[in-house]
N, C-alpha and C positions, 0 to 999 in steps of 0.2 A: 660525655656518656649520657643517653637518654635515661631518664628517670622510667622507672617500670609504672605498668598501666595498672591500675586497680585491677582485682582481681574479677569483679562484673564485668567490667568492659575486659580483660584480658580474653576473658569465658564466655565474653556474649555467643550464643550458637548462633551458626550459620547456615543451617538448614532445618526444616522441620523433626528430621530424627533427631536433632538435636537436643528440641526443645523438652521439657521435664516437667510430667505431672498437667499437660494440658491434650491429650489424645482424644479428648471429645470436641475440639477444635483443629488441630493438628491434621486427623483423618481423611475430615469431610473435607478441608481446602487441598490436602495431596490428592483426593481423589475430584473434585474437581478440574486440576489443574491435570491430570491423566484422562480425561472424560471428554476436555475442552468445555466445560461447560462454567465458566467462571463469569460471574457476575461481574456488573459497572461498578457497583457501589460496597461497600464493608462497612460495619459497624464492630469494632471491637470493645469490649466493656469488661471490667473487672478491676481488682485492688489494684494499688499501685506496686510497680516492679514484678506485676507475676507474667511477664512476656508478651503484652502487645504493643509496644511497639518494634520492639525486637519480629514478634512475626511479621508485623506488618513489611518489614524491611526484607524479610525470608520472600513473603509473597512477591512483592518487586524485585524481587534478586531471580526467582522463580519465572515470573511473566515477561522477563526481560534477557533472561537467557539467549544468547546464542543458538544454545541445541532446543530451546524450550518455543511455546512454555512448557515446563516441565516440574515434576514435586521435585526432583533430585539437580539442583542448578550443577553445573559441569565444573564450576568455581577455578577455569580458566580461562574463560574468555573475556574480552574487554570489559564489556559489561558486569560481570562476574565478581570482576577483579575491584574496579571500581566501587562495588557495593560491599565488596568485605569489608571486616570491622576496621580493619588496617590499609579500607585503600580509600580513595580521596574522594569518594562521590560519584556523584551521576548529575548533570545537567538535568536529568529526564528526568529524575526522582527528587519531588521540593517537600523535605518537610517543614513546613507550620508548626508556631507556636500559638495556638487559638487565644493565650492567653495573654499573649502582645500583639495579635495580631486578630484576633476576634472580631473587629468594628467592619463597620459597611463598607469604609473606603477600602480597606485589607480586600473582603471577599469582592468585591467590584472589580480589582485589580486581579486578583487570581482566575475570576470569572474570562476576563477578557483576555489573559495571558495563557488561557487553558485550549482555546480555538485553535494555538497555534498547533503545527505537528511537532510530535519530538524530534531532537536534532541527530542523532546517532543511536536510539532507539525503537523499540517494536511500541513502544508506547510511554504517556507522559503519565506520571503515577502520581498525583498530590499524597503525602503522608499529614492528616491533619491530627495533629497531637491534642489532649486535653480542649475536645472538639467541644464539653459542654461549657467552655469560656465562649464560643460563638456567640454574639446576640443574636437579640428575635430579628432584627432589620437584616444581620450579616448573614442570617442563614437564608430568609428569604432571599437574601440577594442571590444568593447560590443553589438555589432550588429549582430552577428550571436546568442547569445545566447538568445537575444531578440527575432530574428528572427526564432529560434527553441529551446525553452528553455525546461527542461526537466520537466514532470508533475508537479511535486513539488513546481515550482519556478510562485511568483509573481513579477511584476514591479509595482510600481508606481512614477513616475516621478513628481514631481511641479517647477512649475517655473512662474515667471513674465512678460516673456519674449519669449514666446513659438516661435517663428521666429528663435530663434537660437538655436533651439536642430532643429538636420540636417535631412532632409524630410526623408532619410532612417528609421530614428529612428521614425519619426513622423507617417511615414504613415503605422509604427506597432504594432501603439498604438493607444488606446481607448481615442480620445481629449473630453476632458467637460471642456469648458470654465464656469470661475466663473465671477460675477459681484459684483459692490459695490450693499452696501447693500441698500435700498431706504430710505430716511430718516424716513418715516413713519412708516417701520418696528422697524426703529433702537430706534426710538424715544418711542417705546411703551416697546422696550427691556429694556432700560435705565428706567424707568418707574419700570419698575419688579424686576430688580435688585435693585433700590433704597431700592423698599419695602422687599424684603428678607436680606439687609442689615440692614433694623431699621433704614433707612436713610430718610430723608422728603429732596424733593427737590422744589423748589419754581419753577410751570409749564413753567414761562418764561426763566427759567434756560435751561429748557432739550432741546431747540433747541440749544443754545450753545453749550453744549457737544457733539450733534450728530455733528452741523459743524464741530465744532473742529476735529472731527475722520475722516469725509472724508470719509465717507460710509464704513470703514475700523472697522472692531469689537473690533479685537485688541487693535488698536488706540484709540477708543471711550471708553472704558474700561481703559485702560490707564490714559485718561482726566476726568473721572469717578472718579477713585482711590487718583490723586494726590486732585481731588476738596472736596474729602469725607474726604481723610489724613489731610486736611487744614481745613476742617468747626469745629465748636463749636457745643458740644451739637448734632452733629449727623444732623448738618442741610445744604444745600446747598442754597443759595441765587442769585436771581440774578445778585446784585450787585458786589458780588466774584468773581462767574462764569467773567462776562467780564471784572473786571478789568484784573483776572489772565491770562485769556486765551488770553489776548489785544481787544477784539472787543469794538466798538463804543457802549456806554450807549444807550437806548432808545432815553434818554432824549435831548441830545444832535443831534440825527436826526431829531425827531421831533420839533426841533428850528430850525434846518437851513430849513427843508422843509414847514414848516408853513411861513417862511418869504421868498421863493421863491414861495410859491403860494401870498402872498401878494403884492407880489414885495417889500419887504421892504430892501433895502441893507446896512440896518445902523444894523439890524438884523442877514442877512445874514454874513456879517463880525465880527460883533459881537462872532458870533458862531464859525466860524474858530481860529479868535484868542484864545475861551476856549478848542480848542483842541490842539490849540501851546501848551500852558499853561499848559494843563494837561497831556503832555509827549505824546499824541495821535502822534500815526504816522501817516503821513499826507496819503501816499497812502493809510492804511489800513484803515483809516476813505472814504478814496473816492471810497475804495472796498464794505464798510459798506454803503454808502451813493447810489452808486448805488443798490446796492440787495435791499434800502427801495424804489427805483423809479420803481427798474423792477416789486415789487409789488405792486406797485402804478398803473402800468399801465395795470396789470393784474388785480385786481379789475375796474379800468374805464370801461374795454372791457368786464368782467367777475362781475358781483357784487356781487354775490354767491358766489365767489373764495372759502371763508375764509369756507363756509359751506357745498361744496363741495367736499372736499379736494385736489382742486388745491395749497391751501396753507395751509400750518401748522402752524398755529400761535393761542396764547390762543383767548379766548374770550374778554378779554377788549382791547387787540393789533388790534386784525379785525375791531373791531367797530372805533378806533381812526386811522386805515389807512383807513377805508370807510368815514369816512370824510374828512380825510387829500386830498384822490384823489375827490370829489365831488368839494372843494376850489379851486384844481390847474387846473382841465380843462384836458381833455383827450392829445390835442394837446400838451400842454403846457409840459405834463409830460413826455410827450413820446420824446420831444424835447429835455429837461433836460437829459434825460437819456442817448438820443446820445451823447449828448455835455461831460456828466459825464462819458461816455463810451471810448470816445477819448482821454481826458485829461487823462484817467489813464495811458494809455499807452505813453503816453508822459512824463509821472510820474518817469517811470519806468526809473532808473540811473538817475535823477534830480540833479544838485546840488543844487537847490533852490526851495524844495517843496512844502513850505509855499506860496511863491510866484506864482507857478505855480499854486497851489490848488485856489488862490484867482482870479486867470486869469481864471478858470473856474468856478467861482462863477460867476465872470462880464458877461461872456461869459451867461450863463443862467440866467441871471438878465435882459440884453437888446435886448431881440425880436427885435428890430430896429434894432440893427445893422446886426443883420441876412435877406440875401435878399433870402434865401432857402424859398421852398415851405410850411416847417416847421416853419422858420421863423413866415412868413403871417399866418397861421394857429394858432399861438402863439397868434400872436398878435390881430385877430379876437376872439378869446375864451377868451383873457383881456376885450375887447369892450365888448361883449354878459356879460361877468359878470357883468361889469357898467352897463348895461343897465336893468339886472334883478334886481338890488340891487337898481337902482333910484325909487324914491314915484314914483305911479301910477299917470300918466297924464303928467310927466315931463320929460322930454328929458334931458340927461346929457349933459353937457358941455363939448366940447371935444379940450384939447388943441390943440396949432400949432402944438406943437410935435406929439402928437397924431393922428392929422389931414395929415401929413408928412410920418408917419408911414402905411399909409392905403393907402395914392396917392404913393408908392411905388413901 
Protein backbone atom coordinates (compact mmCIF):
# COMPACT_ATOMS: atom_id res chain seq x y z
CA UNK A 1 0.00 0.00 0.00
CA UNK A 2 1.53 3.52 -0.96
CA UNK A 3 2.02 5.65 1.86
CA UNK A 4 -0.28 9.04 1.41
CA UNK A 5 1.52 12.23 0.03
CA UNK A 6 1.76 15.17 2.40
CA UNK A 7 -0.84 17.18 2.34
CA UNK A 8 1.34 20.30 0.30
CA UNK A 9 2.42 18.06 -2.22
CA UNK A 10 -1.02 16.19 -2.23
CA UNK A 11 -2.59 19.98 -2.83
CA UNK A 12 0.05 21.55 -4.78
CA UNK A 13 -2.23 23.45 -7.64
CA UNK A 14 -2.07 22.88 -10.86
CA UNK A 15 -3.04 25.71 -12.53
CA UNK A 16 -3.04 29.34 -11.84
CA UNK A 17 -6.76 29.51 -10.51
CA UNK A 18 -5.56 27.36 -8.31
CA UNK A 19 -3.07 29.23 -6.87
CA UNK A 20 -4.28 31.39 -3.29
CA UNK A 21 -3.65 34.83 -2.21
CA UNK A 22 -1.18 35.60 -5.17
CA UNK A 23 -3.58 37.36 -8.03
CA UNK A 24 -1.22 40.23 -8.50
CA UNK A 25 1.10 37.76 -10.13
CA UNK A 26 -1.33 35.15 -11.24
CA UNK A 27 -3.21 37.71 -13.62
CA UNK A 28 -0.59 39.39 -15.46
CA UNK A 29 1.14 35.83 -16.48
CA UNK A 30 -2.57 34.37 -17.48
CA UNK A 31 -2.97 37.36 -19.34
CA UNK A 32 0.26 37.13 -20.91
CA UNK A 33 0.15 33.68 -21.83
CA UNK A 34 -3.77 34.74 -23.59
CA UNK A 35 -1.92 38.04 -25.37
CA UNK A 36 1.21 35.67 -26.65
CA UNK A 37 3.10 38.19 -25.30
CA UNK A 38 5.44 36.07 -22.76
CA UNK A 39 8.71 36.96 -22.03
CA UNK A 40 12.41 34.76 -22.29
CA UNK A 41 13.18 35.33 -18.79
CA UNK A 42 11.15 35.44 -14.95
CA UNK A 43 12.22 36.30 -11.86
CA UNK A 44 10.09 35.18 -9.14
CA UNK A 45 10.93 36.31 -5.54
CA UNK A 46 9.21 36.00 -2.21
CA UNK A 47 9.08 34.04 1.24
CA UNK A 48 9.51 30.71 1.27
CA UNK A 49 6.46 28.15 0.38
CA UNK A 50 4.19 31.13 -0.65
CA UNK A 51 4.04 29.39 -4.62
CA UNK A 52 6.90 29.97 -6.70
CA UNK A 53 7.98 27.47 -7.56
CA UNK A 54 4.85 25.73 -7.81
CA UNK A 55 3.88 28.66 -10.42
CA UNK A 56 6.74 28.44 -12.02
CA UNK A 57 5.88 24.62 -12.94
CA UNK A 58 2.04 26.09 -13.85
CA UNK A 59 3.85 28.56 -16.35
CA UNK A 60 5.76 25.33 -18.07
CA UNK A 61 2.78 23.21 -17.77
CA UNK A 62 1.08 26.32 -19.56
CA UNK A 63 3.82 27.19 -22.31
CA UNK A 64 4.13 23.53 -23.00
CA UNK A 65 0.55 22.66 -23.51
CA UNK A 66 -0.60 20.76 -26.44
CA UNK A 67 -3.74 23.29 -27.03
CA UNK A 68 -1.43 26.15 -25.61
CA UNK A 69 0.36 28.13 -24.89
CA UNK A 70 -2.50 28.83 -23.05
CA UNK A 71 -3.36 30.17 -18.94
CA UNK A 72 -5.90 27.20 -18.66
CA UNK A 73 -3.31 23.90 -19.53
CA UNK A 74 -5.93 21.05 -20.91
CA UNK A 75 -4.20 18.79 -18.13
CA UNK A 76 -4.63 15.89 -20.76
CA UNK A 77 -2.11 15.87 -22.98
CA UNK A 78 1.20 14.22 -22.83
CA UNK A 79 2.83 16.97 -21.93
CA UNK A 80 0.23 17.95 -19.40
CA UNK A 81 0.27 14.88 -18.00
CA UNK A 82 3.89 14.58 -17.47
CA UNK A 83 4.08 17.94 -15.47
CA UNK A 84 1.23 17.05 -13.04
CA UNK A 85 2.09 16.82 -9.49
CA UNK A 86 1.55 12.85 -9.95
CA UNK A 87 3.17 12.49 -13.19
CA UNK A 88 6.97 11.75 -13.99
CA UNK A 89 8.39 14.77 -15.55
CA UNK A 90 9.36 16.30 -18.66
CA UNK A 91 12.71 15.95 -20.26
CA UNK A 92 12.09 19.66 -21.54
CA UNK A 93 11.45 21.07 -18.09
CA UNK A 94 15.09 20.82 -15.83
CA UNK A 95 14.85 22.17 -12.55
CA UNK A 96 17.94 23.31 -10.63
CA UNK A 97 19.12 23.25 -7.48
CA UNK A 98 21.23 26.72 -7.59
CA UNK A 99 22.29 25.67 -4.30
CA UNK A 100 24.13 22.43 -5.35
CA UNK A 101 24.52 23.50 -8.39
CA UNK A 102 25.28 27.17 -8.25
CA UNK A 103 29.17 27.17 -9.48
CA UNK A 104 30.51 28.02 -13.06
CA UNK A 105 31.09 24.51 -14.01
CA UNK A 106 27.09 23.76 -13.31
CA UNK A 107 26.03 27.09 -15.35
CA UNK A 108 28.70 26.22 -18.22
CA UNK A 109 27.20 23.01 -18.65
CA UNK A 110 23.53 24.19 -18.55
CA UNK A 111 24.76 27.09 -20.86
CA UNK A 112 25.72 24.56 -23.56
CA UNK A 113 23.14 21.97 -22.86
CA UNK A 114 20.43 24.76 -23.41
CA UNK A 115 21.52 25.36 -27.50
CA UNK A 116 20.07 22.16 -27.91
CA UNK A 117 16.06 21.98 -29.20
CA UNK A 118 13.65 20.33 -26.81
CA UNK A 119 12.94 16.74 -27.56
CA UNK A 120 9.03 16.32 -27.51
CA UNK A 121 8.39 19.80 -26.64
CA UNK A 122 7.23 23.49 -27.79
CA UNK A 123 10.21 24.53 -25.65
CA UNK A 124 13.04 23.76 -23.07
CA UNK A 125 12.13 25.47 -19.68
CA UNK A 126 15.17 25.70 -17.24
CA UNK A 127 13.37 26.01 -13.50
CA UNK A 128 16.15 27.58 -11.53
CA UNK A 129 15.37 27.20 -7.90
CA UNK A 130 16.99 29.37 -4.85
CA UNK A 131 18.72 31.19 -8.11
CA UNK A 132 20.35 33.69 -5.35
CA UNK A 133 22.82 30.59 -4.51
CA UNK A 134 24.18 31.41 -8.11
CA UNK A 135 27.65 32.83 -7.91
CA UNK A 136 29.07 36.06 -9.47
CA UNK A 137 31.26 33.68 -12.14
CA UNK A 138 27.98 31.12 -12.44
CA UNK A 139 25.81 33.93 -13.32
CA UNK A 140 28.01 35.66 -15.69
CA UNK A 141 28.46 32.51 -17.24
CA UNK A 142 24.82 32.51 -18.00
CA UNK A 143 24.16 35.95 -18.94
CA UNK A 144 24.65 36.11 -22.45
CA UNK A 145 22.36 33.22 -23.07
CA UNK A 146 19.76 34.92 -20.82
CA UNK A 147 20.58 38.04 -22.56
CA UNK A 148 19.96 36.45 -26.25
CA UNK A 149 18.65 33.10 -25.75
CA UNK A 150 17.65 31.03 -28.69
CA UNK A 151 13.60 30.80 -29.55
CA UNK A 152 13.19 27.63 -27.78
CA UNK A 153 14.56 28.51 -24.36
CA UNK A 154 12.57 29.50 -21.26
CA UNK A 155 14.12 30.95 -17.81
CA UNK A 156 12.59 31.00 -14.67
CA UNK A 157 14.47 31.77 -11.74
CA UNK A 158 12.92 31.83 -7.84
CA UNK A 159 14.57 32.75 -5.06
CA UNK A 160 14.01 34.54 -1.55
CA UNK A 161 16.27 36.60 -1.84
CA UNK A 162 16.21 38.56 -5.21
CA UNK A 163 19.15 41.33 -4.05
CA UNK A 164 21.49 38.75 -4.84
CA UNK A 165 20.98 37.48 -8.30
CA UNK A 166 23.22 40.31 -9.93
CA UNK A 167 21.31 43.35 -11.60
CA UNK A 168 22.64 42.00 -15.01
CA UNK A 169 20.61 39.00 -14.74
CA UNK A 170 17.79 40.98 -12.94
CA UNK A 171 17.28 43.53 -15.18
CA UNK A 172 16.58 40.65 -18.05
CA UNK A 173 14.14 39.29 -16.47
CA UNK A 174 10.46 39.51 -15.93
CA UNK A 175 10.42 40.30 -11.58
CA UNK A 176 6.87 39.34 -9.91
CA UNK A 177 7.22 39.61 -6.41
CA UNK A 178 5.18 37.17 -4.35
CA UNK A 179 3.72 37.97 -0.87
CA UNK A 180 2.68 35.99 2.35
CA UNK A 181 -0.56 34.94 2.14
CA UNK A 182 -3.25 37.16 4.23
CA UNK A 183 -4.45 35.27 6.94
CA UNK A 184 -8.08 35.44 5.99
CA UNK A 185 -7.28 33.91 2.72
CA UNK A 186 -5.36 31.18 4.47
CA UNK A 187 -7.79 30.80 7.12
CA UNK A 188 -10.73 29.86 4.60
CA UNK A 189 -8.16 27.64 2.66
CA UNK A 190 -7.65 25.52 5.77
CA UNK A 191 -11.32 25.42 6.07
CA UNK A 192 -11.59 23.69 2.59
CA UNK A 193 -9.12 21.49 2.93
CA UNK A 194 -10.30 20.23 6.44
CA UNK A 195 -13.63 19.42 4.59
CA UNK A 196 -12.32 17.57 1.58
CA UNK A 197 -10.09 15.65 3.95
CA UNK A 198 -13.28 14.33 6.26
CA UNK A 199 -11.61 16.25 8.82
CA UNK A 200 -13.92 18.58 11.41
CA UNK A 201 -11.82 21.15 12.90
CA UNK A 202 -12.90 23.12 15.93
CA UNK A 203 -13.23 27.09 14.46
CA UNK A 204 -10.89 28.36 17.18
CA UNK A 205 -8.32 25.94 16.10
CA UNK A 206 -8.02 27.35 12.47
CA UNK A 207 -6.45 30.70 13.46
CA UNK A 208 -3.74 28.59 15.12
CA UNK A 209 -2.73 26.78 12.19
CA UNK A 210 -2.72 29.70 9.99
CA UNK A 211 -0.29 31.44 12.68
CA UNK A 212 1.61 28.59 12.89
CA UNK A 213 2.29 28.76 8.94
CA UNK A 214 3.37 32.39 8.80
CA UNK A 215 1.39 33.28 5.79
CA UNK A 216 3.47 30.53 4.23
CA UNK A 217 1.17 27.65 2.42
CA UNK A 218 3.48 25.18 2.63
CA UNK A 219 4.02 25.67 6.20
CA UNK A 220 0.33 25.90 7.00
CA UNK A 221 -0.28 22.60 5.26
CA UNK A 222 2.53 21.13 6.99
CA UNK A 223 0.92 22.16 10.63
CA UNK A 224 -2.44 21.00 8.94
CA UNK A 225 -0.92 17.43 8.29
CA UNK A 226 1.00 16.82 11.51
CA UNK A 227 -2.54 18.15 13.60
CA UNK A 228 -4.80 15.80 11.41
CA UNK A 229 -1.79 12.79 11.72
CA UNK A 230 -2.38 13.41 15.62
CA UNK A 231 -6.24 13.77 16.05
CA UNK A 232 -8.74 10.97 17.01
CA UNK A 233 -11.51 10.08 14.89
CA UNK A 234 -10.67 12.55 12.15
CA UNK A 235 -10.97 15.63 14.56
CA UNK A 236 -8.89 18.61 15.33
CA UNK A 237 -9.53 20.51 18.66
CA UNK A 238 -8.50 23.44 20.01
CA UNK A 239 -7.06 22.26 22.93
CA UNK A 240 -4.30 20.03 20.72
CA UNK A 241 -3.83 22.64 18.23
CA UNK A 242 -2.07 24.98 21.19
CA UNK A 243 -0.89 22.68 23.34
CA UNK A 244 1.24 21.09 20.13
CA UNK A 245 1.96 24.06 18.33
CA UNK A 246 3.00 25.85 22.02
CA UNK A 247 0.73 28.79 21.96
CA UNK A 248 -0.90 30.22 25.24
CA UNK A 249 -4.65 28.59 25.93
CA UNK A 250 -7.38 31.09 25.71
CA UNK A 251 -8.04 30.51 29.13
CA UNK A 252 -4.95 31.42 30.65
CA UNK A 253 -5.02 35.14 28.93
CA UNK A 254 -8.18 35.67 29.84
CA UNK A 255 -7.03 35.38 33.63
CA UNK A 256 -4.29 37.38 33.57
CA UNK A 257 -6.04 40.08 31.51
CA UNK A 258 -9.27 40.05 33.59
CA UNK A 259 -7.15 40.72 36.60
CA UNK A 260 -5.04 43.52 35.10
CA UNK A 261 -8.21 45.20 34.17
CA UNK A 262 -9.22 44.60 37.90
CA UNK A 263 -6.03 45.50 39.14
CA UNK A 264 -6.18 42.41 41.15
CA UNK A 265 -2.30 41.26 41.52
CA UNK A 266 -3.00 38.23 43.70
CA UNK A 267 -4.61 37.29 40.27
CA UNK A 268 -2.30 38.44 38.04
CA UNK A 269 0.50 36.40 39.67
CA UNK A 270 -1.45 33.88 40.15
CA UNK A 271 -1.58 33.36 36.43
CA UNK A 272 2.11 33.58 35.72
CA UNK A 273 2.84 30.99 38.04
CA UNK A 274 0.25 28.54 36.06
CA UNK A 275 2.20 29.13 33.06
CA UNK A 276 5.61 28.25 35.13
CA UNK A 277 3.89 25.26 36.05
CA UNK A 278 2.52 24.24 32.91
CA UNK A 279 5.95 24.28 30.97
CA UNK A 280 4.57 27.68 29.15
CA UNK A 281 7.52 29.50 27.80
CA UNK A 282 7.65 32.64 29.40
CA UNK A 283 8.45 34.90 26.29
CA UNK A 284 6.02 33.03 24.08
CA UNK A 285 3.22 33.46 26.64
CA UNK A 286 4.34 37.40 26.72
CA UNK A 287 4.33 37.03 22.69
CA UNK A 288 0.70 35.44 23.21
CA UNK A 289 -0.25 38.09 25.85
CA UNK A 290 0.59 40.91 23.76
CA UNK A 291 -1.43 39.92 20.37
CA UNK A 292 -4.47 39.54 23.17
CA UNK A 293 -3.79 43.48 24.18
CA UNK A 294 -3.03 44.76 20.61
CA UNK A 295 -6.63 43.34 20.14
CA UNK A 296 -7.86 44.69 22.90
CA UNK A 297 -6.97 47.92 21.88
CA UNK A 298 -8.14 47.61 18.48
CA UNK A 299 -11.59 46.83 19.43
CA UNK A 300 -11.41 50.03 22.14
CA UNK A 301 -10.66 52.41 19.13
CA UNK A 302 -12.56 49.86 16.51
CA UNK A 303 -15.66 48.13 18.20
CA UNK A 304 -16.75 46.57 15.03
CA UNK A 305 -13.22 45.13 14.57
CA UNK A 306 -14.38 41.61 15.14
CA UNK A 307 -17.43 42.24 12.47
CA UNK A 308 -15.54 43.92 10.18
CA UNK A 309 -12.97 41.99 9.43
CA UNK A 310 -10.28 43.91 11.07
CA UNK A 311 -9.97 40.83 13.20
CA UNK A 312 -10.44 37.14 12.69
CA UNK A 313 -11.51 35.57 15.55
CA UNK A 314 -14.86 33.31 16.11
CA UNK A 315 -17.91 34.46 17.38
CA UNK A 316 -17.86 33.71 21.18
CA UNK A 317 -13.91 35.08 21.33
CA UNK A 318 -15.14 38.84 19.86
CA UNK A 319 -17.85 38.93 22.32
CA UNK A 320 -15.44 37.98 25.48
CA UNK A 321 -12.58 40.45 24.17
CA UNK A 322 -15.48 43.25 23.59
CA UNK A 323 -15.81 42.97 27.06
CA UNK A 324 -12.64 42.26 28.34
CA UNK A 325 -11.53 45.78 26.49
CA UNK A 326 -14.95 47.87 27.78
CA UNK A 327 -13.48 46.55 31.82
CA UNK A 328 -9.72 47.72 31.02
CA UNK A 329 -10.14 51.31 29.72
CA UNK A 330 -8.91 52.45 26.33
CA UNK A 331 -5.88 54.08 28.24
CA UNK A 332 -5.20 51.44 30.45
CA UNK A 333 -4.76 48.85 27.52
CA UNK A 334 -2.83 50.65 25.21
CA UNK A 335 -0.51 51.34 28.32
CA UNK A 336 -0.19 47.62 29.10
CA UNK A 337 0.57 46.97 25.64
CA UNK A 338 3.68 49.27 25.56
CA UNK A 339 4.79 48.04 28.83
CA UNK A 340 4.19 44.27 27.46
CA UNK A 341 5.81 45.37 24.15
CA UNK A 342 9.12 46.43 25.96
CA UNK A 343 9.57 43.70 28.48
CA UNK A 344 9.56 41.40 25.54
CA UNK A 345 12.48 42.45 24.15
CA UNK A 346 14.11 42.55 27.27
CA UNK A 347 13.07 38.92 27.43
CA UNK A 348 14.84 38.05 24.72
CA UNK A 349 18.44 36.00 26.06
CA UNK A 350 17.00 36.45 29.87
CA UNK A 351 18.49 34.34 32.14
CA UNK A 352 15.57 34.79 34.54
CA UNK A 353 12.33 34.83 32.63
CA UNK A 354 10.03 34.11 35.13
CA UNK A 355 11.33 36.88 37.03
CA UNK A 356 11.45 39.39 34.29
CA UNK A 357 7.94 38.33 33.02
CA UNK A 358 6.65 39.19 36.74
CA UNK A 359 8.61 42.74 36.63
CA UNK A 360 6.30 43.41 33.81
CA UNK A 361 3.35 42.23 35.30
CA UNK A 362 4.20 44.83 38.42
CA UNK A 363 5.10 47.16 35.92
CA UNK A 364 1.29 47.12 34.46
CA UNK A 365 -0.27 46.60 37.73
CA UNK A 366 1.02 50.15 39.28
CA UNK A 367 -0.06 53.24 37.00
CA UNK A 368 1.46 55.19 40.02
CA UNK A 369 4.67 54.53 39.67
CA UNK A 370 4.41 55.64 35.94
CA UNK A 371 4.90 59.58 35.82
CA UNK A 372 4.43 59.19 31.60
CA UNK A 373 1.53 60.76 30.20
CA UNK A 374 0.28 57.24 29.73
CA UNK A 375 0.88 56.66 33.24
CA UNK A 376 -1.88 59.64 34.32
CA UNK A 377 -4.18 58.48 31.65
CA UNK A 378 -4.04 55.07 33.22
CA UNK A 379 -4.77 56.22 36.25
CA UNK A 380 -7.67 58.63 35.25
CA UNK A 381 -9.61 55.71 33.34
CA UNK A 382 -9.05 53.68 37.10
CA UNK A 383 -11.06 56.84 38.73
CA UNK A 384 -13.81 57.25 35.95
CA UNK A 385 -14.39 53.57 36.42
CA UNK A 386 -15.00 54.01 40.34
CA UNK A 387 -16.80 56.62 39.71
CA UNK A 388 -19.34 54.91 37.07
CA UNK A 389 -19.55 51.72 39.33
CA UNK A 390 -20.42 53.94 42.79
CA UNK A 391 -24.58 54.03 43.65
CA UNK A 392 -26.10 57.18 42.24
CA UNK A 393 -25.72 60.13 44.58
CA UNK A 394 -22.43 58.88 46.30
CA UNK A 395 -19.08 60.06 45.70
CA UNK A 396 -16.47 57.36 46.04
CA UNK A 397 -13.94 57.40 48.55
CA UNK A 398 -10.71 58.11 47.36
CA UNK A 399 -7.58 56.79 49.14
CA UNK A 400 -4.32 58.81 50.06
CA UNK A 401 -2.75 56.67 47.72
CA UNK A 402 -5.16 57.45 45.25
CA UNK A 403 -5.35 61.09 46.14
CA UNK A 404 -1.07 61.03 45.64
CA UNK A 405 -1.62 59.44 42.30
CA UNK A 406 -3.63 62.24 40.78
CA UNK A 407 -1.62 65.38 42.77
CA UNK A 408 1.14 63.96 40.48
Amino acid sequence: MDEPLALYRRYRPETFGEVIGQEHVTDPLRAALRNGRVHHAYLFSGPRGCGKTTSARILARALNCEQGPTDEPCGTCDSCVALARSGAGSVDVIEMDAASNGGVDATRDLREKAMFAPVNSRYKIYIIDEAHMVTAAGFNALLKVVEEPPPHIKFIFATTEPDKVIGTIRSRTHHYPFKLIPPRVMSEYVAELCGREAVQIEPAAVPLVVRAGAGSARDTLSVLDQLIGGSDAGQVTYDRASRLLGFTPDYLLDEIVDAFAAGDGSGVFGAVDKVIESGQDPRRFTEDLLRRLRDLVIISAVPEAATSGLLDLPDDQAERLAAQAARFGSAQVSRAADLVATGLGELKGSAAPRLLLELICARVLLPGSDDSERGVLARLDRLEKRMSMAPAGTAPSVSPCAAADCSR
